[in-house]
C-alpha positions in Angstrom: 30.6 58.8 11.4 31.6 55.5 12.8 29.0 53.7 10.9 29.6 55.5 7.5 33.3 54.1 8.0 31.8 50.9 8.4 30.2 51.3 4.8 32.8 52.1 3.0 34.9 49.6 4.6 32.6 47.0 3.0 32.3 48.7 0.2 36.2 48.5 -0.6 36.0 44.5 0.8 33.7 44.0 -1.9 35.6 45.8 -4.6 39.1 43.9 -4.5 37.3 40.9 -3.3 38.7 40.6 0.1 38.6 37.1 2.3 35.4 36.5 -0.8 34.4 33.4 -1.4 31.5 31.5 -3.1 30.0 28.8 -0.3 26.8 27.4 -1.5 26.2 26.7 -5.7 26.7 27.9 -7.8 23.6 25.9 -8.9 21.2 26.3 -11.7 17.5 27.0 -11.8 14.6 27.8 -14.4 15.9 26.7 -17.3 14.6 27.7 -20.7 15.2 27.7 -24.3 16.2 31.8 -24.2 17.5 32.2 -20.2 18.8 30.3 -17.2 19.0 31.5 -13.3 22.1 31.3 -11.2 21.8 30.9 -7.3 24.6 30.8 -4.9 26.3 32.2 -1.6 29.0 34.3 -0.8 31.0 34.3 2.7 30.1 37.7 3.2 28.0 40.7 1.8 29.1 42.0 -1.7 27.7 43.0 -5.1 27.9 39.8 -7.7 27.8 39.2 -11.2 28.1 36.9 -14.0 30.4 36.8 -17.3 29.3 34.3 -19.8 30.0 33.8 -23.2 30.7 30.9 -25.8 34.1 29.6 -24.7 35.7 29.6 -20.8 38.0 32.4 -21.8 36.1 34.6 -23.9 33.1 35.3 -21.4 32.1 38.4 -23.6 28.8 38.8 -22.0 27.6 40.1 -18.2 24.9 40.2 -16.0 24.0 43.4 -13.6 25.0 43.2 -10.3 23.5 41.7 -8.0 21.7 43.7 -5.3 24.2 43.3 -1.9 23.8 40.4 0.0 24.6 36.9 1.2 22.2 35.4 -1.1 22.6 35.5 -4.6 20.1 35.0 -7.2 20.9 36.0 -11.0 18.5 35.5 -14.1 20.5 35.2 -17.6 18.5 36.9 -20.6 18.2 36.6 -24.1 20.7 33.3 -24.9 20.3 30.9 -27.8 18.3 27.9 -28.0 20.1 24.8 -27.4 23.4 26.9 -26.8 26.3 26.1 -24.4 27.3 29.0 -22.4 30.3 28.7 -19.6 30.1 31.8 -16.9 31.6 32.6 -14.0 30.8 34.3 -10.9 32.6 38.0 -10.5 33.3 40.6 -7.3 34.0 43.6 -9.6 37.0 42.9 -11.2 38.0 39.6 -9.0 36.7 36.5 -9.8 34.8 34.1 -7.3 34.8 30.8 -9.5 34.7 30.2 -12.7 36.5 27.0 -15.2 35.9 24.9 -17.9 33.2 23.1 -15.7 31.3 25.6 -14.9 28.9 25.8 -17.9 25.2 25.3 -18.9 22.8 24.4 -22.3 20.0 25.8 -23.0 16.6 23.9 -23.7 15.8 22.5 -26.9 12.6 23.7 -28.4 9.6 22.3 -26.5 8.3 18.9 -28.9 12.1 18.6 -30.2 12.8 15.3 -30.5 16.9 15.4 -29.5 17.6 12.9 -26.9 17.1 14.2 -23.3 19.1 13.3 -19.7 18.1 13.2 -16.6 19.2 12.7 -13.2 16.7 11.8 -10.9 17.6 10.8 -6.5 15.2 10.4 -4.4 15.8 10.6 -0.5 19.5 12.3 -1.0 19.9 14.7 2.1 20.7 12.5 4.4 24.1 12.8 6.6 25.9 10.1 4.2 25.9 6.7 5.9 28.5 4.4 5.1 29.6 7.2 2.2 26.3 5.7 0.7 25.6 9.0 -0.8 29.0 10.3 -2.0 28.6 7.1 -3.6 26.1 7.3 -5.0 27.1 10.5 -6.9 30.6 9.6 -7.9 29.5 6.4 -9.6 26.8 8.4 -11.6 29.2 10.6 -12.5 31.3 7.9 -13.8 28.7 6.1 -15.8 27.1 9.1 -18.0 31.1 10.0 -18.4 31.3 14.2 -19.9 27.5 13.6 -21.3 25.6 16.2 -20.7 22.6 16.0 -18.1 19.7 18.5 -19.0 17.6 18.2 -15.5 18.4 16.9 -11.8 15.0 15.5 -10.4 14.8 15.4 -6.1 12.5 13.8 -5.5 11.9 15.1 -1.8 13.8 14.4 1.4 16.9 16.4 0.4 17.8 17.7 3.4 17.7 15.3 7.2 16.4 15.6 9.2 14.1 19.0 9.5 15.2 20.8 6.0 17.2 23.7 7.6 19.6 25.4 6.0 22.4 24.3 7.6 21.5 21.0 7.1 20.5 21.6 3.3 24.2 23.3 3.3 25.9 20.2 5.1 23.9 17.5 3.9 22.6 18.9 0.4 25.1 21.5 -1.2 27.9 20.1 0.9 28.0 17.1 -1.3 27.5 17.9 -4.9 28.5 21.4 -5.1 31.9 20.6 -5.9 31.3 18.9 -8.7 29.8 19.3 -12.2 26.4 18.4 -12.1 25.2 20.8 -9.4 27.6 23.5 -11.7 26.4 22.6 -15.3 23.0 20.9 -14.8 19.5 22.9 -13.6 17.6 21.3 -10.5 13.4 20.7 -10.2 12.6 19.3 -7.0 9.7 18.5 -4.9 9.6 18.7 -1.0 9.5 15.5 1.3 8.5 15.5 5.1 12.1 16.0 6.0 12.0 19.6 3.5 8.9 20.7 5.6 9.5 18.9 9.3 6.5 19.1 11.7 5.7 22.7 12.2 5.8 24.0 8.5 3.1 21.6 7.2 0.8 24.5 7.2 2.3 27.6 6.7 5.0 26.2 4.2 7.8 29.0 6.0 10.6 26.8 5.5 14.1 26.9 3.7 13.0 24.9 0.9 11.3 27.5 -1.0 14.0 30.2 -0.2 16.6 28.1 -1.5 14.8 26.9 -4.8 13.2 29.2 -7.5 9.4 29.4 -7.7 8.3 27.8 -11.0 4.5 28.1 -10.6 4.4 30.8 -13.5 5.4 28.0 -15.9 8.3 30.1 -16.9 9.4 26.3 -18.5 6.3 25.2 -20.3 2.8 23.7 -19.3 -0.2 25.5 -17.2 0.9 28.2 -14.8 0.2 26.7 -11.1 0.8 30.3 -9.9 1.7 28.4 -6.8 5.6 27.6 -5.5 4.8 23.9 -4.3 3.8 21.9 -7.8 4.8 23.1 -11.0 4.9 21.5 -14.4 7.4 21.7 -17.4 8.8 20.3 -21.0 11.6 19.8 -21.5 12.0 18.7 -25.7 9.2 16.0 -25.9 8.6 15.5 -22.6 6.0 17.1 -20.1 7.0 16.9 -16.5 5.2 17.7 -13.5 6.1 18.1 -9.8 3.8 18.1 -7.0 3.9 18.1 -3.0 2.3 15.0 -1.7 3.1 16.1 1.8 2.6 20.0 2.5 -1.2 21.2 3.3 -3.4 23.7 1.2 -6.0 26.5 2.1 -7.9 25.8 5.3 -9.2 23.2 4.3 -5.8 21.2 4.9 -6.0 19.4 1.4 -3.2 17.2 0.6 -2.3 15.3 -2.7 -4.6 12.2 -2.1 -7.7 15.2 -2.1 -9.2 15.7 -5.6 -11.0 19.3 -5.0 -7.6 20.2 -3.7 -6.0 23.3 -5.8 -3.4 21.1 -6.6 -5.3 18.6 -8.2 -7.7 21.1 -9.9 -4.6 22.3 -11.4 -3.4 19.4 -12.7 -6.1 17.9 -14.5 -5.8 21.2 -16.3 -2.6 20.6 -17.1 -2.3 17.2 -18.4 -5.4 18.1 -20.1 -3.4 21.0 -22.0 -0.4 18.8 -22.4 1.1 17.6 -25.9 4.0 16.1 -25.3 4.6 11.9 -26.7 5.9 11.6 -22.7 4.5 12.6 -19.6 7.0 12.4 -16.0 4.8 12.5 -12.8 7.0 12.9 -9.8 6.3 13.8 -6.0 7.8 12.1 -2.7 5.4 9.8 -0.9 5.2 6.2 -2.4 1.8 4.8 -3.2 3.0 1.4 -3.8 5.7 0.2 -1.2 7.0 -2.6 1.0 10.1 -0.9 2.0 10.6 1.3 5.2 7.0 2.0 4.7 4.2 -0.3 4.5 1.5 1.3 1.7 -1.3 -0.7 3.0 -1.2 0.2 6.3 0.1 3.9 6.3 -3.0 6.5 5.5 -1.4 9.2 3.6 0.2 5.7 1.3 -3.0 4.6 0.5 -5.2 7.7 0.0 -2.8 8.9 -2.3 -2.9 5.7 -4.3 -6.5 4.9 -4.1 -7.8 8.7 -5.1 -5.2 10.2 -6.9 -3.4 7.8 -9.1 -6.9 6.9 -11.3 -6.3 10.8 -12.1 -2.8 10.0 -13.5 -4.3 6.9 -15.2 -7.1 8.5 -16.9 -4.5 10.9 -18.5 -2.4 8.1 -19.5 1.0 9.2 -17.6 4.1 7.2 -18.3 6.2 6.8 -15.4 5.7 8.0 -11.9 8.9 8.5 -9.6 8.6 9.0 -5.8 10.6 8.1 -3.0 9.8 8.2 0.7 11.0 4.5 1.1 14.7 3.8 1.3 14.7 1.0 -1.1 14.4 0.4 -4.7 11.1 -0.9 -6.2 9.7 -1.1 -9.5 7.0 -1.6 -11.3 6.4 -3.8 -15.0 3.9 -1.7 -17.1 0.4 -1.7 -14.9 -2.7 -0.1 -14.6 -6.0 -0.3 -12.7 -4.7 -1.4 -9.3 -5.8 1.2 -6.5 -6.2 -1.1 -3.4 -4.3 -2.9 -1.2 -1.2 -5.3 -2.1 -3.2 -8.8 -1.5 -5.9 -7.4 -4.6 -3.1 -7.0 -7.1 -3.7 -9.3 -9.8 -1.3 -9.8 -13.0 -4.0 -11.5 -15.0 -6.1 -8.1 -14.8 -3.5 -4.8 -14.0 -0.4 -6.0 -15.3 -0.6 -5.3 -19.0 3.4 -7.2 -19.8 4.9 -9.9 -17.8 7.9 -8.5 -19.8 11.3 -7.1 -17.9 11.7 -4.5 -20.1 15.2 -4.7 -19.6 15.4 -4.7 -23.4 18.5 -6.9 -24.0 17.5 -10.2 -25.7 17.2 -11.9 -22.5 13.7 -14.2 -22.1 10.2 -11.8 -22.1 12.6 -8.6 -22.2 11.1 -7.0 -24.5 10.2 -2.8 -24.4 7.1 -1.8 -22.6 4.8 -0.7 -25.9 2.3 2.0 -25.5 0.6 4.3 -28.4 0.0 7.8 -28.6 -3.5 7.7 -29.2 -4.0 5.9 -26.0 -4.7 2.3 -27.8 -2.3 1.2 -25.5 -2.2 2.1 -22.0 -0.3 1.8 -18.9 2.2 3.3 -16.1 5.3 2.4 -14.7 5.7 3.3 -11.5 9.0 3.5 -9.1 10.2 3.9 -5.9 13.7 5.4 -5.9 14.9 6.4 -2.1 18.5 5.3 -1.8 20.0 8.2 -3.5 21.1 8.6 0.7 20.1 6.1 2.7 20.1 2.2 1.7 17.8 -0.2 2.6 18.1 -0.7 6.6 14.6 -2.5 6.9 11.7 -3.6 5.6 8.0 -4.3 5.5 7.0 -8.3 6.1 5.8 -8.4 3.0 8.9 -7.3 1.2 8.4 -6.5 -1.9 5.4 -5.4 -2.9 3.9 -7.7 -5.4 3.0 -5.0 -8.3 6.7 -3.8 -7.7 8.5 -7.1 -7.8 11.5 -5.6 -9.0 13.9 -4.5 -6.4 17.3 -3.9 -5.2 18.3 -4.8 -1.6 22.1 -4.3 -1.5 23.2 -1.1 -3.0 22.0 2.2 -3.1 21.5 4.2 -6.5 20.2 6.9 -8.4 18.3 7.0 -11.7 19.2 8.0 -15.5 16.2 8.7 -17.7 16.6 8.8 -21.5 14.1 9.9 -24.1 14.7 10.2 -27.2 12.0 10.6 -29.8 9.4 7.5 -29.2 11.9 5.6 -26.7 12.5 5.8 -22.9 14.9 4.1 -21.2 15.6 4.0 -17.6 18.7 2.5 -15.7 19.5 2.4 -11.7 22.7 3.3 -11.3 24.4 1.8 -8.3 26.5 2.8 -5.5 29.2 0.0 -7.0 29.0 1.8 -10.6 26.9 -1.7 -12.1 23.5 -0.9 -13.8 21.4 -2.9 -11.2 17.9 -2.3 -13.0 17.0 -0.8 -16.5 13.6 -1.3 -18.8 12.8 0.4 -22.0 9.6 1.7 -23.1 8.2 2.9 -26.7 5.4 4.5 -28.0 4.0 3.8 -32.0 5.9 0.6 -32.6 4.7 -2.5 -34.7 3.1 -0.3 -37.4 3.0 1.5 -40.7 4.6 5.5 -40.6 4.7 8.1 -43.3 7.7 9.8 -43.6 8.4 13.3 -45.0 11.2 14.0 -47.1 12.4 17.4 -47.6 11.7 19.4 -50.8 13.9 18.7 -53.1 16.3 16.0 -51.7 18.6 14.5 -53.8 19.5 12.0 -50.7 17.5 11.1 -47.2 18.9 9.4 -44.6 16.3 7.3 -43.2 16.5 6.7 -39.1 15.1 3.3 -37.0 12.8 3.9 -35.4 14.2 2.3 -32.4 16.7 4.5 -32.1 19.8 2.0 -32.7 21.6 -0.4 -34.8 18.7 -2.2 -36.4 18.2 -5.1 -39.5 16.9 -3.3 -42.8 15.4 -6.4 -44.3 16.1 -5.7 -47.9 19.7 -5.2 -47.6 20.2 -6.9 -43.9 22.4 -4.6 -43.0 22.1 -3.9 -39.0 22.6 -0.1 -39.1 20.9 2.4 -36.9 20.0 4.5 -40.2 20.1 4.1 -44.3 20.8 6.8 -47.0 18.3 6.8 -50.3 19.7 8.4 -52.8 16.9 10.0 -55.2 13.8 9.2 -52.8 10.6 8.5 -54.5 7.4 9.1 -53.0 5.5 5.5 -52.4 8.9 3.8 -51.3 8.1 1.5 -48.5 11.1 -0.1 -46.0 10.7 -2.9 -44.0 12.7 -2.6 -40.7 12.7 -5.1 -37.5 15.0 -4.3 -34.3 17.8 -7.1 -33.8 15.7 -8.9 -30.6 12.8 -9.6 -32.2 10.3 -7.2 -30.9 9.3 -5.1 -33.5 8.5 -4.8 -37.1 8.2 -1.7 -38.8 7.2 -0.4 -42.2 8.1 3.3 -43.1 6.6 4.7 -46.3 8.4 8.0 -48.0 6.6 11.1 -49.1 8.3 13.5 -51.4 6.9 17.0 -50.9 7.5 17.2 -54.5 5.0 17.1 -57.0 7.2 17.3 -60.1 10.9 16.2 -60.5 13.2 17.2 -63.4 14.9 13.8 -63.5 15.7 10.7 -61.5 17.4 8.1 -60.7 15.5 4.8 -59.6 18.7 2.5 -58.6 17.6 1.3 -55.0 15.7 -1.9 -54.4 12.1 -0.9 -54.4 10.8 -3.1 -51.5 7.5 -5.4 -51.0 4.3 -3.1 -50.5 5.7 0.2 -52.2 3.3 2.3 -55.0 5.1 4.7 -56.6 3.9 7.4 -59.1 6.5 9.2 -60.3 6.7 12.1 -62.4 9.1 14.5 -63.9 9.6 17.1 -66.4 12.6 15.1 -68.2 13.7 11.9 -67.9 13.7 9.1 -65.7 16.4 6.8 -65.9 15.9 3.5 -64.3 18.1 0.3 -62.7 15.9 -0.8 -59.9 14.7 -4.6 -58.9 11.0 -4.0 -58.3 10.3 -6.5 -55.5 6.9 -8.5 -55.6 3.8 -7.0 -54.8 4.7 -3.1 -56.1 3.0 -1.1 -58.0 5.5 1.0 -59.9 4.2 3.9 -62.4 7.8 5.8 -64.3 6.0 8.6 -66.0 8.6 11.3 -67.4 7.8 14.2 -70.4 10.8 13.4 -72.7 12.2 10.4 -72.2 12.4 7.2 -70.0 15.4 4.6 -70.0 15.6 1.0 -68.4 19.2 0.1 -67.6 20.7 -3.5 -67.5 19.7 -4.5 -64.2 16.5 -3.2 -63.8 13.7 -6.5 -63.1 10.6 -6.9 -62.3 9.4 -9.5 -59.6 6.7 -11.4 -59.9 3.2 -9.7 -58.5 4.5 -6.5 -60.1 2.3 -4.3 -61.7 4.8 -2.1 -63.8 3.9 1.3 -66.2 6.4 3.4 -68.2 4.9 6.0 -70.0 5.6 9.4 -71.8 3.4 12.6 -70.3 5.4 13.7 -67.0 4.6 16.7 -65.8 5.3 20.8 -65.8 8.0 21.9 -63.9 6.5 24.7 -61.2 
C-alpha cells in the first residue's frame, strides 16, 4: 500500500510540476533537414515533452511524452527543410523552460550552397582557469552577434579530468548551457583521452556515449559507420567526418594510426562515396604539434601522422581540426610531409608561402584548390585552448609546418563556407580575431552559368563571394543585374586584392525568344547567337573581339548607340526562329 502511495505521489509531483526543474541542456543533437533531437535533465523523475511551432508563442505542435525518468531524450519528426522552429520543454501543463532563445533550424538540403557556421573548441572541459573558458565563450558570442551557428564541433577533451558526468555537468554543461548556442545550435563531437580516462579505453563504458547521440547510422548524410565512436555528415556542401583517435577497437586494439582498423576501412569508404566541394576531417590527438605535446617524440603523435594522414591526402581533405595540445597552431596549405619536424621542407610540402589571411596584406592571398583535384593540399590545425591556454611548451616551439600560432590568448574557431569559399578565424579570449585564412576552390578560370528559362533579368553573383570589380562597368559590387540575358555573354570579374580573375559565360536555357532587348555592354570574348520569333531591338557597344549574330523572324532595329569595336565580327539577319 505504502509503495503504491509512493506512486501516485510522484505521479501528482510530475503533473503540476512540483520543485521541477530542467538541469542539464536543453542541448541539441542529430540534426537533419526533416527532424532534430532534444536531450536534457530534470531534477527529478517526470514525464516530458516538447511544444514547437513557428513563433515563441504559438508553439502549435508537440512531441509524446517522454518515457519517466531523469534523462531525457526527444526526437522531433517531420519539420521543414531549412525552417526555424522555437520549442520549449513541458511537465504536463507546466512549463520547464522555454523563450525566444530557445530555438533551432533545420539543415539545408545536402549540396546547397547557403553559407554555413560553425563553432568548433577544442580542449573545452576543463575547470575554467583564469575564466579562460567562460571567456572564451562570451567573446564568441559577441563576435558572430544573433547569427545563426548550424554545428558546434568538440573536438575531444570536453570534460577534465576523467569524462564523468559530474564533471561533464560542472565543467561541460555548467558553462554553456545557459546560453544560446548550447539552446539553439546541435553538437558533433569526438572523444579525447580525458572523455575515455584510463580504464574505458577498451570497453568504451563511459559517459560520453550516454550523454551524446549515436550518429553511426548516418542519420545526417555520408556512409553509415554503424559504430557510436566515428561518424560522418553534410551539412549543405560540406562533408564532415569525426573519428576517435584515442579509444581501441576489436581485440585487436586498433587505434586511428592503424589502417585495417574498422575505423579506417570505414572511412576510405566514405570519402570514397563523398560529393561534397568541402571535406572537414576532425578527431583529437594532434599529428603536427610543438605545444604541450611534442609530435616527434610521442608514439600515438607520430603513427597517426605517418600512417593515417596519406589516407586523408590521397582523398584530397581540406582542413583537418584536432586538439590535444593546449595551444594554437596552424598550418599554410601543405601536403606530403609524414615524418618528423626537422624533414619538413617548404620548397617540396608547402604548396603557398601565402597567409591566407586574405586582406590585401603582402603574399595574403586565399589558399586555391580545384575540385577535380588539379590542385591539391590540406590545412591542418591545432585548436586546444577553447579551456586551457598555453602553460608550456615543446623546445622546439612551434612546429615548423605550423608556423602560425598564438601564445597569449585562448580561443575558439568560426568556420564559414559558403559555395566555393572557406574562411576560418580564431576568435580570442579578448574578442580580437587573432588568426584567419581563406581558401577557395575553381578560381582563376572560365564558368558557364545557367540562366533560368525564360528570364527577363539575372542577377549575376562574384564568385568570391563579396564586393568585387566588374571590369566593364568598374563597379565594385558583390553582384550585377542583366536585364534580357543572351546566351554567349561573357563577364570579366577580378576580386578587389588582386588574386583572381574570372570570366563567367551565360547560357539561356532558351532556344527561341519572342523579342529582346540587347542594351548591356557586350564584353571582350562573348559569341552570341541569338534568335527570336519577332524582333530584336538593339543599343549595345559590342566590345572587340565578339562575335555577335542578331537573327530575329520579323524585324531587327539598331538604335542610336549601338557600335561595333574593332575585331568584331557582326551579323543581322532576318530568319529567327519558331516559337515552341
Amino acid at each position: 500500500m505504502k509503495s503504491k502511495v509512493a506512486f501516485l505521489w510522484l505521479l501528482v509531483m510530475c503533473q503540476f510540476g512540483f520543485s521541477q526543474s530542467v538541469v542539464r541542456g536543453p542541448y541539441l543533437q542529430l540534426r537533419t533537414q526533416t527532424s532534430i533531437q532534444v536531450r536534457f535533465n530534470t531534477s527529478s523523475w517526470c514525464n516530458a515533452k516538447i511544444k514547437y511551432g513557428l513563433s515563441p508563442n504559438n508553439l502549435d505542435f508537440e512531441t509524446p511524452n517522454t518515457v519517466g525518468g531523469l534523462t531525457h531524450v526527444v526526437d522531433i519528426l517531420s519539420l521543414i527543410p531549412k525552417t526555424k522552429y522555437y520549442y520549449a520543454i513541458y511537465n504536463g501543463a507546466v512549463k520547464l523552460e522555454g523563450t525566444d532563445q530557445n530555438y533551432f533550424i533545420t539543415s539545408q538540403a545536402t549540396g546547397d550552397t547557403q553559407k554555413v557556421k560553425v563553432w568548433v573548441t577544442g580542449d573545452c572541459g576543463t575547470t575554467d582557469q583564469n575564466n579562460n573558458q567562460a571567456n572564451v565563450k562570451n567573446q564568441f558570442l559577441n563576435y558572430i552577434g544573433d547569427s545563426y551557428v548550424d554545428a558546434w564541433l568538440l573536438l575531444g577533451d570536453n570534460a577534465y579530468n576523467d569524462g564523468t558526468d559530474y564533471e561533464y555537468q560542472t565543467n561541460f554543461f555548467g558553462v554553456y548551457q545557459n546560453d544560446r548556442i548550447m539552446k539553439q545550435t546541435a553538437i558533433y563531437p569526438v572523444p579525447g583521452n580525458h572523455d575515455y580516462n584510463g580504464t574505458t579505453q577498451i570497453t568504451h563504458e563511459m559517459p560520453y556515449y550516454e550523454i551524446f547521440a549515436n550518429a553511426g547510422a548516418a542519420q545526417m548524410g555520408g556512409v553509415p559507420s554503424m559504430h557510436k565512436e566515428y561518424y560522418s555528415y553534410n551539412i549543405g556542401n560540406v562533408h564532415f567526418v569525426a573519428l576517435d583517435s584515442y579509444g581501441m577497437e576489436t581485440v585487436n586494439n586498433f587505434r586511428l594510426s592503424d589502417t585495417l582498423s574498422p575505423q579506417v576501412a570505414w572511412l576510405k569508404v566514405d570519402l570514397a562515396a563523398n560529393t561534397q566541394k568541402w571535406t572537414v576531417v576532425y578527431w583529437h590527438h594532434a599529428p603536427y604539434t610543438m605545444g604541450t605535446h611534442n609530435s616527434d617524440t610521442v608514439f600515438e603523435l607520430v603513427q597517426i601522422r605517418e600512417k593515417f594522414l596519406p589516407i586523408l591526402e590521397r582523398f584530397n581533405v581540406d582542413l583537418v581540426l584536432t586538439a590535444h595540445s593546449h595551444t594554437y597552431e596552424r598550418s599554410r596549405l601543405i601536403r606530403g610531409h609524414f615524418g618528423m619536424e626537422n624533414t619538413f621542407n617548404p620548397s617540396l610540402h608547402q604548396l603557398s608561402s601565402s597567409s591566407g589571411y586574405y586582406d590585401g596584406s603582402i603574399n595574403s592571398c586565399p589558399y586555391e584548390k580545384k575540385s577535380d583535384g588539379s590542385k591539391k593540399g590540406t590545412v591542418y590545425m591545432v585548436s586546444g585552448t577553447a579551456g586551457n591556454r598555453l602553460n608550456f611548451r615543446s623546445p622546439t616551439y612551434p612546429y615548423d609546418a605550423l608556423p602560425i600560432i598564438e601564445e597569449v590568448h585562448g580561443g575558439s574557431l568560426l568556420l564559414e563556407v559558403e559555395g566555393n569559399r572557406l574562411d576560418m578565424k580564431m576568435i580570442g579570449s579578448n574578442g580580437a580575431v587573432i588568426d584567419k585564412f581563406t581558401m577557395v576552390k575553381d578560381m582563376n578560370q572560365k564558368s558557364t552559368i545557367d540562366v533560368p528559362l525564360n528570364s527577363s533579368s539575372f542577377v549575376l553573383n562574384s564568385p568570391y563571394k563579396e564586393p568585387s570589380v566588374w571590369v566593364a562597368s568598374q563597379s565594385v559590387v558583390p553582384s550585377i543585374t542583366i536585364d534580357n540575358p543572351v546566351g554567349g555573354m561573357v563577364f570579366h570579374v577580378e576580386d578587389t586584392k588582386g588574386c583572381f580573375k574570372d570570366t563567367l559565360t551565360l547560357n539561356t536555357l532558351n532556344p527561341c525568344f519572342n523579342q529582346r532587348n540587347i542594351n548591356s555592354l557586350i564584353e571582350n570574348g562573348s559569341l552570341i547567337n541569338l534568335k527570336t520569333s519577332n524582333k530584336i531591338i538593339g543599343a549595345s557597344i559590342l566590345s572587340s573581339n565578339t562575335h555577335v549574330i542578331l537573327d530575329a523572324q520579323n524585324q531587327i532595329e539598331l538604335l542610336p548607340g549601338f557600335e561595333t569595336k574593332a575585331n568584331t565580327i557582326f551579323y543581322a539577319k532576318i530568319g529567327g526562329c519558331s516559337s515552341p
